[in-house]
MIMAR-322775 format. One record per residue (C-alpha): residue number from 1; residue in one letter; x, z, y. Coordinates in pm, 1 decimal. Layout:
<fitors>
<fitor n="NUM" res="A" X="X" Z="Z" Y="Y"/>
...
</fitors>
This chain:
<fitors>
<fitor n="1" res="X" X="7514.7" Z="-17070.4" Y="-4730.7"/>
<fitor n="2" res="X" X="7491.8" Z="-16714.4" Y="-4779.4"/>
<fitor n="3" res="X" X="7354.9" Z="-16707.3" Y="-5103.5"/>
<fitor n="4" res="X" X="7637.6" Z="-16985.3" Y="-5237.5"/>
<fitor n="5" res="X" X="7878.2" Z="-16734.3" Y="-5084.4"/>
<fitor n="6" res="X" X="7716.7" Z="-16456.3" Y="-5292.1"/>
<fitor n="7" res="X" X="7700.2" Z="-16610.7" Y="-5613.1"/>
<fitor n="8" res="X" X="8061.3" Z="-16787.2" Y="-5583.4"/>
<fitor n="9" res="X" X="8200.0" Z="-16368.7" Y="-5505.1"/>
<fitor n="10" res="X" X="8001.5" Z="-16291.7" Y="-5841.0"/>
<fitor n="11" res="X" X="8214.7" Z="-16548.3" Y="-5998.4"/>
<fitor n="12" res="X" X="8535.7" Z="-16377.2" Y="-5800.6"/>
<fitor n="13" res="X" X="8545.7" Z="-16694.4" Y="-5595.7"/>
<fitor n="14" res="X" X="8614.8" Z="-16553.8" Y="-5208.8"/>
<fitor n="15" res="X" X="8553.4" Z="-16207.8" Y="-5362.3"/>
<fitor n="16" res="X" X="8705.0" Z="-15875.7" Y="-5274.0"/>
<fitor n="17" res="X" X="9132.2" Z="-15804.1" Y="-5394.4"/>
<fitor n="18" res="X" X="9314.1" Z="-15572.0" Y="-5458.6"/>
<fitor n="19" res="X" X="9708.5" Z="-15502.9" Y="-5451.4"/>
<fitor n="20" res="X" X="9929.3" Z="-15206.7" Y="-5494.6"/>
<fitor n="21" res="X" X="10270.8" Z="-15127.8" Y="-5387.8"/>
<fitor n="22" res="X" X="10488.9" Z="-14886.3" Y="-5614.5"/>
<fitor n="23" res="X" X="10725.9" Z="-14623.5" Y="-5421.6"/>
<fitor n="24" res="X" X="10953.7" Z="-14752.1" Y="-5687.0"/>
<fitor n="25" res="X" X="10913.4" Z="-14904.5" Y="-6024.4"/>
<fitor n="26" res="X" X="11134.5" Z="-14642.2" Y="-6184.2"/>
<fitor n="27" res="X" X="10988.0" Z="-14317.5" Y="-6343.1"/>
<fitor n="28" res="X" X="11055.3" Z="-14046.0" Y="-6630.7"/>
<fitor n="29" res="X" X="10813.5" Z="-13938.2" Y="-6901.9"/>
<fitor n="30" res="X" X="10676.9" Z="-13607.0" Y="-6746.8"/>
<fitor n="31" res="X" X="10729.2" Z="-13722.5" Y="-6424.3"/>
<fitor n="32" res="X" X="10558.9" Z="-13891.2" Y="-6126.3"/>
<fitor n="33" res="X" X="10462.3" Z="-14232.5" Y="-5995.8"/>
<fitor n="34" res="X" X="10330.5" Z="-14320.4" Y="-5643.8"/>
<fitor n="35" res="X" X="10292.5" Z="-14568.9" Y="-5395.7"/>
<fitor n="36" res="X" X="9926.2" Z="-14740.3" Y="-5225.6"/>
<fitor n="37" res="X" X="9653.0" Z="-14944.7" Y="-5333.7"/>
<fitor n="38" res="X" X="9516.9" Z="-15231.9" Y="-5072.1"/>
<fitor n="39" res="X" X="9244.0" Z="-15395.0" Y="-5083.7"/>
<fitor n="40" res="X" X="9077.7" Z="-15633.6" Y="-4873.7"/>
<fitor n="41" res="X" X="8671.8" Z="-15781.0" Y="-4837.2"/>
<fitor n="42" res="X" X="8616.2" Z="-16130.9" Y="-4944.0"/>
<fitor n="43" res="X" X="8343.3" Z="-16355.2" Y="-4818.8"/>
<fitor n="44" res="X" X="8051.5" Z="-16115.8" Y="-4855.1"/>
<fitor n="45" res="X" X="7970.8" Z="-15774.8" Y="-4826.6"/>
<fitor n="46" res="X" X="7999.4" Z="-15575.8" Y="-5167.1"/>
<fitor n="47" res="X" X="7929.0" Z="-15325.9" Y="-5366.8"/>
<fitor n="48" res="X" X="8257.0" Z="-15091.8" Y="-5532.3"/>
<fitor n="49" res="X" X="8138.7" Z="-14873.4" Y="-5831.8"/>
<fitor n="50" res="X" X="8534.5" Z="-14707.5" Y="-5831.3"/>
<fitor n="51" res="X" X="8909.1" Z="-14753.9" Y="-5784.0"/>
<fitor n="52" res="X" X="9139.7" Z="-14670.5" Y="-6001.3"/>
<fitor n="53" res="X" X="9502.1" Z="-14681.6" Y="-6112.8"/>
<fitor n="54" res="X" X="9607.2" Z="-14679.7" Y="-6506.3"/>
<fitor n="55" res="X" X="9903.3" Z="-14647.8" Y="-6715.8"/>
<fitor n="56" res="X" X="9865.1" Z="-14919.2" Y="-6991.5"/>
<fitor n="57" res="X" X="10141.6" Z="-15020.8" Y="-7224.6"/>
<fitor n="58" res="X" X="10128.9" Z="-15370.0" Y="-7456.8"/>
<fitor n="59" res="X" X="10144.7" Z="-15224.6" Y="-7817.0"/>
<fitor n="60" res="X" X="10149.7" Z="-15407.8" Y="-8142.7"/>
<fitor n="61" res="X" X="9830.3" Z="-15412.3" Y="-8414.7"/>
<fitor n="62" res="X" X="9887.5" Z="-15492.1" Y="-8738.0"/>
<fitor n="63" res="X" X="9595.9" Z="-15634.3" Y="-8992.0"/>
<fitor n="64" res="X" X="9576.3" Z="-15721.5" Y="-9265.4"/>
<fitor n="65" res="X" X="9684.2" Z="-16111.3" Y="-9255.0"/>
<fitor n="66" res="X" X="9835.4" Z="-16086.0" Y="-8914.3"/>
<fitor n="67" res="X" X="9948.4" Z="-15886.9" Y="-8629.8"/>
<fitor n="68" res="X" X="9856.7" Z="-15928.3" Y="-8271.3"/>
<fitor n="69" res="X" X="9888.2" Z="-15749.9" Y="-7940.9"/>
<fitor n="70" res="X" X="9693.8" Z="-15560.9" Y="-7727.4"/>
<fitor n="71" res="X" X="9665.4" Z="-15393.1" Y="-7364.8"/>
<fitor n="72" res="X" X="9618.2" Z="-15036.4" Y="-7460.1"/>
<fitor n="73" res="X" X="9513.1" Z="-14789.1" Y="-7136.6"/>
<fitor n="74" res="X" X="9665.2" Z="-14426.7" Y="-7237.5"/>
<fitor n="75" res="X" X="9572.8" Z="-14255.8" Y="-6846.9"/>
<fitor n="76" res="X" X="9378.5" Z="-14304.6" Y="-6557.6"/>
<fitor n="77" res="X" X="9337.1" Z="-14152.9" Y="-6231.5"/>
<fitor n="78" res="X" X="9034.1" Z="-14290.9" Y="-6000.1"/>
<fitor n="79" res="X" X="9121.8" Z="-14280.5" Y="-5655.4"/>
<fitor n="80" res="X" X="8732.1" Z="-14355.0" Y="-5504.6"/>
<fitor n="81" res="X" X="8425.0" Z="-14362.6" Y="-5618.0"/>
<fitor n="82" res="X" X="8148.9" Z="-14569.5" Y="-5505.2"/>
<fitor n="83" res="X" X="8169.7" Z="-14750.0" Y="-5110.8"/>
<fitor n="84" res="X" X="8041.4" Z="-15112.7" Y="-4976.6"/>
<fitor n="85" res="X" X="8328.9" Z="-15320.5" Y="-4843.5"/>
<fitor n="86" res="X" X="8240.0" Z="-15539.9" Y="-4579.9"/>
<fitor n="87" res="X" X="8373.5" Z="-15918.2" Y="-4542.0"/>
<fitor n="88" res="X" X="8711.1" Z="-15918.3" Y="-4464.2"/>
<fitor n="89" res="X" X="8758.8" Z="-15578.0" Y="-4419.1"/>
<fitor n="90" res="X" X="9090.3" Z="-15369.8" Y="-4499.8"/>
<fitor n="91" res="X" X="9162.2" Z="-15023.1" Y="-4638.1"/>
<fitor n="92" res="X" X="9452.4" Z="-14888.9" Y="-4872.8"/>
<fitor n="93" res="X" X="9445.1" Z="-14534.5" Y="-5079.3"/>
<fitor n="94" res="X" X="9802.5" Z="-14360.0" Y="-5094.5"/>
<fitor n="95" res="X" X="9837.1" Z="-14229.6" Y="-5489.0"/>
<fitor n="96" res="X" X="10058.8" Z="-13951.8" Y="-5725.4"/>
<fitor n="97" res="X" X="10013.0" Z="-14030.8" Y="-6126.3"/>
<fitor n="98" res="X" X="10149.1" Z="-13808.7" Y="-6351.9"/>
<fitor n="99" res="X" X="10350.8" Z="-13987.8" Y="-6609.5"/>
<fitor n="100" res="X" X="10261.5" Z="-13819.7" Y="-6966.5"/>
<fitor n="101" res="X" X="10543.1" Z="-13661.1" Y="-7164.3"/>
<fitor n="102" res="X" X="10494.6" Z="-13954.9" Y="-7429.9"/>
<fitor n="103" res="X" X="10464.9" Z="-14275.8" Y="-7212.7"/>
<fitor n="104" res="X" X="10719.5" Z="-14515.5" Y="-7413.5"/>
<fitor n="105" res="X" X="11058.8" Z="-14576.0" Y="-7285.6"/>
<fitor n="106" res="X" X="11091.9" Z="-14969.5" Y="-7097.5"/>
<fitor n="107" res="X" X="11482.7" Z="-14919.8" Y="-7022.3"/>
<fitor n="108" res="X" X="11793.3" Z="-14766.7" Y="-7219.8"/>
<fitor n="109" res="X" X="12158.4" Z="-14776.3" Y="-6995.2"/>
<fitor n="110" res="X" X="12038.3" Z="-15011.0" Y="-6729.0"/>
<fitor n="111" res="X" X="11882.8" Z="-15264.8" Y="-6982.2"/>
<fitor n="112" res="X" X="11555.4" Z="-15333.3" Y="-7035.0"/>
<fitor n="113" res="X" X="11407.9" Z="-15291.6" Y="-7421.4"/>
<fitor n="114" res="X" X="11353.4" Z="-15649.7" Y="-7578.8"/>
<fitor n="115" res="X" X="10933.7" Z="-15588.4" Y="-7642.3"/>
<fitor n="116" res="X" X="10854.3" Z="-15322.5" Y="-7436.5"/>
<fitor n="117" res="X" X="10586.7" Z="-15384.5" Y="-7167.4"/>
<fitor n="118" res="X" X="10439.1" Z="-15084.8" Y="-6989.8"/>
<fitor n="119" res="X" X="10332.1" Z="-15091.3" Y="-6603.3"/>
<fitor n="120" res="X" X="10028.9" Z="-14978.9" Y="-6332.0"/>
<fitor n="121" res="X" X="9679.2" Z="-15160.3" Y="-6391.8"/>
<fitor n="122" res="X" X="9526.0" Z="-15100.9" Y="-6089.9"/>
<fitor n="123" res="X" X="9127.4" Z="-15173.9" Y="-6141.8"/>
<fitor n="124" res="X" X="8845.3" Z="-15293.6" Y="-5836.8"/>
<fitor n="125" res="X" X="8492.9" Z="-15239.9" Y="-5999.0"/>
<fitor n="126" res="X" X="8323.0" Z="-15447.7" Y="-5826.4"/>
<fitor n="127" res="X" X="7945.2" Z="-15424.4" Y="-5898.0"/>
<fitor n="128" res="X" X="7750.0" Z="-15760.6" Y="-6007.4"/>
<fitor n="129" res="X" X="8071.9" Z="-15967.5" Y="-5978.9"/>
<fitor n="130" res="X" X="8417.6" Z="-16020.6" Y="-6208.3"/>
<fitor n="131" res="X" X="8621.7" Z="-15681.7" Y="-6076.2"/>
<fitor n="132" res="X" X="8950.0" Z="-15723.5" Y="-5930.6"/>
<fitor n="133" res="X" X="9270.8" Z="-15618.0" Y="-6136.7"/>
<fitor n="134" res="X" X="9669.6" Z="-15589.1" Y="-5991.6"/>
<fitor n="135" res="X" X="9908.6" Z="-15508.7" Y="-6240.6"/>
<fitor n="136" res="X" X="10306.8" Z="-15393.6" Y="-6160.9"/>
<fitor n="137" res="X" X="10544.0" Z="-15334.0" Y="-6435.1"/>
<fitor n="138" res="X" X="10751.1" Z="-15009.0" Y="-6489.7"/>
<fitor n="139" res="X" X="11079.4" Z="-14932.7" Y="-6603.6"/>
<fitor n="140" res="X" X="11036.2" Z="-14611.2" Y="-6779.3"/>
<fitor n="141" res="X" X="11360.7" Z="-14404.1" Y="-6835.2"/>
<fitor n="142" res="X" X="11443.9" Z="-14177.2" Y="-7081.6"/>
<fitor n="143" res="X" X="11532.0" Z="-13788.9" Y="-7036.1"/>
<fitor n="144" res="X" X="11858.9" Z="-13636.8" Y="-7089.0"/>
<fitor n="145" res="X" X="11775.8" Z="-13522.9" Y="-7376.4"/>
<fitor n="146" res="X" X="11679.6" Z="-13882.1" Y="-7498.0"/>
<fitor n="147" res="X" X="11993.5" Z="-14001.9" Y="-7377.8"/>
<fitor n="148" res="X" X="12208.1" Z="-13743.1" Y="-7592.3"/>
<fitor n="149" res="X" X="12032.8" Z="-13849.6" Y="-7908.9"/>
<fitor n="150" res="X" X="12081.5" Z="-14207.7" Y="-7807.8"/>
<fitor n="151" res="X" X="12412.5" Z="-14183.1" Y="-7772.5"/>
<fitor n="152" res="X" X="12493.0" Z="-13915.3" Y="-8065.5"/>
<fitor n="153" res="X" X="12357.2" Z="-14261.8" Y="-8277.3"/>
<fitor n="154" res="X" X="12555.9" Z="-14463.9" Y="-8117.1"/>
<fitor n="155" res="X" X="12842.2" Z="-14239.8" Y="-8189.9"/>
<fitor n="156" res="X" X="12771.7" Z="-14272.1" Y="-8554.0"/>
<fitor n="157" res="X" X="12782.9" Z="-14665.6" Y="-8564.3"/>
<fitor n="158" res="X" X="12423.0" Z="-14725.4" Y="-8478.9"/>
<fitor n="159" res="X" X="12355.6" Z="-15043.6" Y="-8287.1"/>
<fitor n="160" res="X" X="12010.0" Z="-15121.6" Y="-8138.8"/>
<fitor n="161" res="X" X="11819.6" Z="-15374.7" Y="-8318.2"/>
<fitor n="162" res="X" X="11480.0" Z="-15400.4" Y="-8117.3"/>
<fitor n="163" res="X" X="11182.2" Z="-15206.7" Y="-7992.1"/>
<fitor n="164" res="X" X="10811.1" Z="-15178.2" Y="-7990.5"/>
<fitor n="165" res="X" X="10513.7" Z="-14925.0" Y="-7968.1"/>
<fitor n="166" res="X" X="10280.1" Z="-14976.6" Y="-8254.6"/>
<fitor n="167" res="X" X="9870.6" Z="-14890.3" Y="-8300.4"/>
<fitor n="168" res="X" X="9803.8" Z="-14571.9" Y="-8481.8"/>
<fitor n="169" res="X" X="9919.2" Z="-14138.0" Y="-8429.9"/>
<fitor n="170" res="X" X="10200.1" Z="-13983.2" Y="-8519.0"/>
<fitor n="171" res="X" X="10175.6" Z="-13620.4" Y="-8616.4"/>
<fitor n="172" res="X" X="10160.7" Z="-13405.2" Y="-8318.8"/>
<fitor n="173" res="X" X="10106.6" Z="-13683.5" Y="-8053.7"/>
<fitor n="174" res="X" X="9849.4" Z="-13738.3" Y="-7836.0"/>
<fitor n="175" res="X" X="9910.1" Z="-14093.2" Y="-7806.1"/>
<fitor n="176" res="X" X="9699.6" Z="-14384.0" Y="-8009.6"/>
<fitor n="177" res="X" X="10017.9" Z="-14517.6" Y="-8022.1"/>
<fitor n="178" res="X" X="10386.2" Z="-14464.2" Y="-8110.7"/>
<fitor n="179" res="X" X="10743.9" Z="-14636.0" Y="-7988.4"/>
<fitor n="180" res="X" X="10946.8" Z="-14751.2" Y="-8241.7"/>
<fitor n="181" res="X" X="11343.8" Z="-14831.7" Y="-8160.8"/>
<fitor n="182" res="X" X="11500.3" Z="-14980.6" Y="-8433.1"/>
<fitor n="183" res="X" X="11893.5" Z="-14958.7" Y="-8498.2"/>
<fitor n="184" res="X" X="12082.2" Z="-15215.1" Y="-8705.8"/>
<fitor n="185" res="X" X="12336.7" Z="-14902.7" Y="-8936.1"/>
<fitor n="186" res="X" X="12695.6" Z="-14912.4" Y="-8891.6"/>
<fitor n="187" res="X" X="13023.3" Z="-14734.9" Y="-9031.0"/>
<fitor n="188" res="X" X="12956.6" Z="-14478.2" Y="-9272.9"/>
<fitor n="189" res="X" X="12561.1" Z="-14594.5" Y="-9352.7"/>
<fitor n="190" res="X" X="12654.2" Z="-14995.4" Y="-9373.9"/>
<fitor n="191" res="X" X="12531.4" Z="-15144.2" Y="-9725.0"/>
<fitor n="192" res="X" X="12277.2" Z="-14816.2" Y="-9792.1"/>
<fitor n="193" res="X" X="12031.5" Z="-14858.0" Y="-9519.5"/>
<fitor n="194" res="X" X="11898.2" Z="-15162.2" Y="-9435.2"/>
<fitor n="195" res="X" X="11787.7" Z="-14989.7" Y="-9082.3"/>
<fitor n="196" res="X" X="11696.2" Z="-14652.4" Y="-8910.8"/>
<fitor n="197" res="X" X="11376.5" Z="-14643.6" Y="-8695.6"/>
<fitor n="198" res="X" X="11380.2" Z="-14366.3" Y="-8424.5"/>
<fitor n="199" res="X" X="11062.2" Z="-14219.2" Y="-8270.7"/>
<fitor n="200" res="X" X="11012.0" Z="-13957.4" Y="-7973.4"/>
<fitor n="201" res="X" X="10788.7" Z="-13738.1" Y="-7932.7"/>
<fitor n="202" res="X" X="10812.4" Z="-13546.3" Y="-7629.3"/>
<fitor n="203" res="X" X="10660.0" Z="-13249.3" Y="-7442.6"/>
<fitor n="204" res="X" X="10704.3" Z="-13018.4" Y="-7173.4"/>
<fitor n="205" res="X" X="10980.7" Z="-12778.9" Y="-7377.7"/>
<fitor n="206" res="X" X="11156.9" Z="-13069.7" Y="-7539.8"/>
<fitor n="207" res="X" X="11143.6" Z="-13422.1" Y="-7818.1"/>
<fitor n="208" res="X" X="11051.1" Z="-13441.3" Y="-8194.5"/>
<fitor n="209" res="X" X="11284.3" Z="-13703.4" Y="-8318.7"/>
<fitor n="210" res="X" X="11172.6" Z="-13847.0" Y="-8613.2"/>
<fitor n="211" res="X" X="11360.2" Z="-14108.7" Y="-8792.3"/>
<fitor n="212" res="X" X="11313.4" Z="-14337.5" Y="-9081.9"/>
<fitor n="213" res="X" X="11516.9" Z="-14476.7" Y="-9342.6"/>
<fitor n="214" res="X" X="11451.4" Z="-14857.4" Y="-9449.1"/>
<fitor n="215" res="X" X="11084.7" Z="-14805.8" Y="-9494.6"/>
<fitor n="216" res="X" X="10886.1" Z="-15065.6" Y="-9632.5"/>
<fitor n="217" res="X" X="10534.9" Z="-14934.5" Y="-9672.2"/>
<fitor n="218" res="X" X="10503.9" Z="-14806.8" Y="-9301.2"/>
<fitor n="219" res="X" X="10614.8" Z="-14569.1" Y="-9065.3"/>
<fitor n="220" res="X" X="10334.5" Z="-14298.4" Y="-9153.8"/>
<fitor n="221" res="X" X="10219.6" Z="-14408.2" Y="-9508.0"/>
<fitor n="222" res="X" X="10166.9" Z="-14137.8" Y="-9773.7"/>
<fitor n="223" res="X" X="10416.9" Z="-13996.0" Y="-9975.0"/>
<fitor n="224" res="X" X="10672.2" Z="-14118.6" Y="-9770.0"/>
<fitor n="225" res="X" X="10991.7" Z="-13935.6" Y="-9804.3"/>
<fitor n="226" res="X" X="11236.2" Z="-14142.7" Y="-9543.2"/>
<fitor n="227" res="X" X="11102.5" Z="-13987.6" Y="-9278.7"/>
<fitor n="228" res="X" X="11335.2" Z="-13655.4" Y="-9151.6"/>
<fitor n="229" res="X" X="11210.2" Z="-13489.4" Y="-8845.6"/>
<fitor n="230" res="X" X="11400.3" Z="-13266.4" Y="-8547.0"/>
<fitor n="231" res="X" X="11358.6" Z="-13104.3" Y="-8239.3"/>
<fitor n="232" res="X" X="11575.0" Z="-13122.4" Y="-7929.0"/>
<fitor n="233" res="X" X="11522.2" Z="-12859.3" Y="-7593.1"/>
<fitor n="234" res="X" X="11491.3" Z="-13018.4" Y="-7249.6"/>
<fitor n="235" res="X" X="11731.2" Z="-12728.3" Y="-7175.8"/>
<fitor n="236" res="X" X="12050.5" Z="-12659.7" Y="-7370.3"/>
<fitor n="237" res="X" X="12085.1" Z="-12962.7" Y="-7619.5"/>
<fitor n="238" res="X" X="12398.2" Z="-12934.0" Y="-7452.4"/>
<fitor n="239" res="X" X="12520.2" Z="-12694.9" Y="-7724.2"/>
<fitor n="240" res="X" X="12447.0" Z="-12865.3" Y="-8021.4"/>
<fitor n="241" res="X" X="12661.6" Z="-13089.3" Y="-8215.2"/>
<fitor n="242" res="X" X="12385.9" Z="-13386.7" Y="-8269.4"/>
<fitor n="243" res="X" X="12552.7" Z="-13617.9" Y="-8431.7"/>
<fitor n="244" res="X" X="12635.8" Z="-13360.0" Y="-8696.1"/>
<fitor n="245" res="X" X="12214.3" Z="-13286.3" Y="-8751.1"/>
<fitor n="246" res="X" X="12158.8" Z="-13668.4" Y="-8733.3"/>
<fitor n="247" res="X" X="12405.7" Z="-13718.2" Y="-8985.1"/>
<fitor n="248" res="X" X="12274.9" Z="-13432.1" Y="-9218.2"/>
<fitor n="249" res="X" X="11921.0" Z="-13567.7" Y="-9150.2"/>
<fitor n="250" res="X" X="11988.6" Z="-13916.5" Y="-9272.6"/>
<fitor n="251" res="X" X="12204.7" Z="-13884.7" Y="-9540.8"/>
<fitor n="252" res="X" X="11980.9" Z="-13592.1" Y="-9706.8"/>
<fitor n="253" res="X" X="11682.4" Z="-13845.7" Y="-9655.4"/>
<fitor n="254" res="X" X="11883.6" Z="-14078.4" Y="-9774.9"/>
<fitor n="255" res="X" X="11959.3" Z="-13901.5" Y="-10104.6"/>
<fitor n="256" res="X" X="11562.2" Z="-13834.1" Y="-10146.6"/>
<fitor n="257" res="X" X="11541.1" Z="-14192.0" Y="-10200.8"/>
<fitor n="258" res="X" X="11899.3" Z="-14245.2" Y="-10404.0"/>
<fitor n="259" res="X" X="12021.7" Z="-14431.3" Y="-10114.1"/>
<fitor n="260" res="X" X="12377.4" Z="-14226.8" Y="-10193.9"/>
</fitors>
């Protein structure tokens, strides 16, 4: 019986589980997540290697007949490392995560992005046997100074089309990755862009905004002169007149490419 009970926890049949509770499910990039991981002892005494929480976001990978997607893990704190867990037995490990600067944004004005799919992966290694996983999703929310650009395009007859994050670096991130919000153009830019793709990248003193103009080669290929590229402080974008750069930024883009 014992050794049935073994080999059906190596399967992750009666095997140890895990579960974690979030504080809350809301958080900021450069801010910080918490809440406790539980787990409990299946039917047989076992071996952890580690426990860990990650930050993992679904991002988009394009080939070269097709496009798929994949779980991509961009940090990870481990909260143990190795312990036995006897049957049945019950612990839980209180956690803080940093959030990094460039985690993608989930949620714009209390709605969630259509695509967007970023959350806690919280990991059991189990040793011998299939590890146990618990995953809750997060509604990342953007900065101030997100929201002023945000809304500066909105001023300017933007309307949001869709998002995604999307395999591969922009320059200056850290990220293997990169968000993509795409804006339908309105007003002024109707009938001479087909659409304007924004991008943040954000630090500690503030957000590269880069957008592109009705690319069709890719966001970062060579040579590509759509792509306009400006920075916005954490602290004072108050005293700028953004929808004034934006404008500037786009149509002189624009004209690059005899879009006007």
């Amino acid at each position: 019986m014992g050794f049935m009970k073994k080999m059906k926890a190596s399967m992750g049949v009666g095997a140890a589980e895990v579960e974690t509770d979030l504080s809350s499910p809301h958080c900021y990039p450069g801010g910080v997540i918490g809440g406790q991981v539980a787990f409990k002892g299946g039917q047989v005494e076992q071996k952890i290697n580690f426990l860990a929480v990650h930050l993992q976001a679904q991002v988009e990978v394009e080939g070269q007949d097709s496009e798929w997607l994949e779980n991509v893990v961009f940090h990870t704190d481990r909260l143990s490392g190795e312990f036995t867990i006897a049957p049945g037995q019950s612990n839980a490990f209180p956690f803080q995560m940093s959030v990094p600067w460039e985690t993608p944004i989930t949620n714009i004005g209390g709605s969630h992005l259509r695509g967007m799919k970023v959350g806690v992966k919280t990991e059991l290694d189990i040793a011998g046997g299939r590890d146990a996983f618990d995953f809750d999703e997060l509604e990342v929310l953007p900065l101030p100074s997100h929201e002023r650009i945000l809304a500066a395009l909105v001023n300017l007859g933007f309307t949001f089309k869709s998002s995604d994050v999307e395999k591969g670096r922009a320059q200056g991130s850290q990220m293997p990755f990169y968000q993509e919000i795409e804006f339908h153009p309105g007003g002024q830019y109707s009938g001479k862009i087909n659409e304007l793709e924004l991008t943040f990248i954000t630090s500690p003193a503030g957000v590269d905004v880069l957008l592109e103009l009705d690319n069709k080669g890719g966001f970062f290929s060579e040579g590509n002169d759509t792509v306009t590229r400006f920075s916005v402080p954490h602290q004072g974008f108050e005293h700028t007149n953004w929808e004034e750069v934006i404008h500037q930024h786009v149509t002189q883009a624009g004209s690059r490419r005899g879009f006007w």
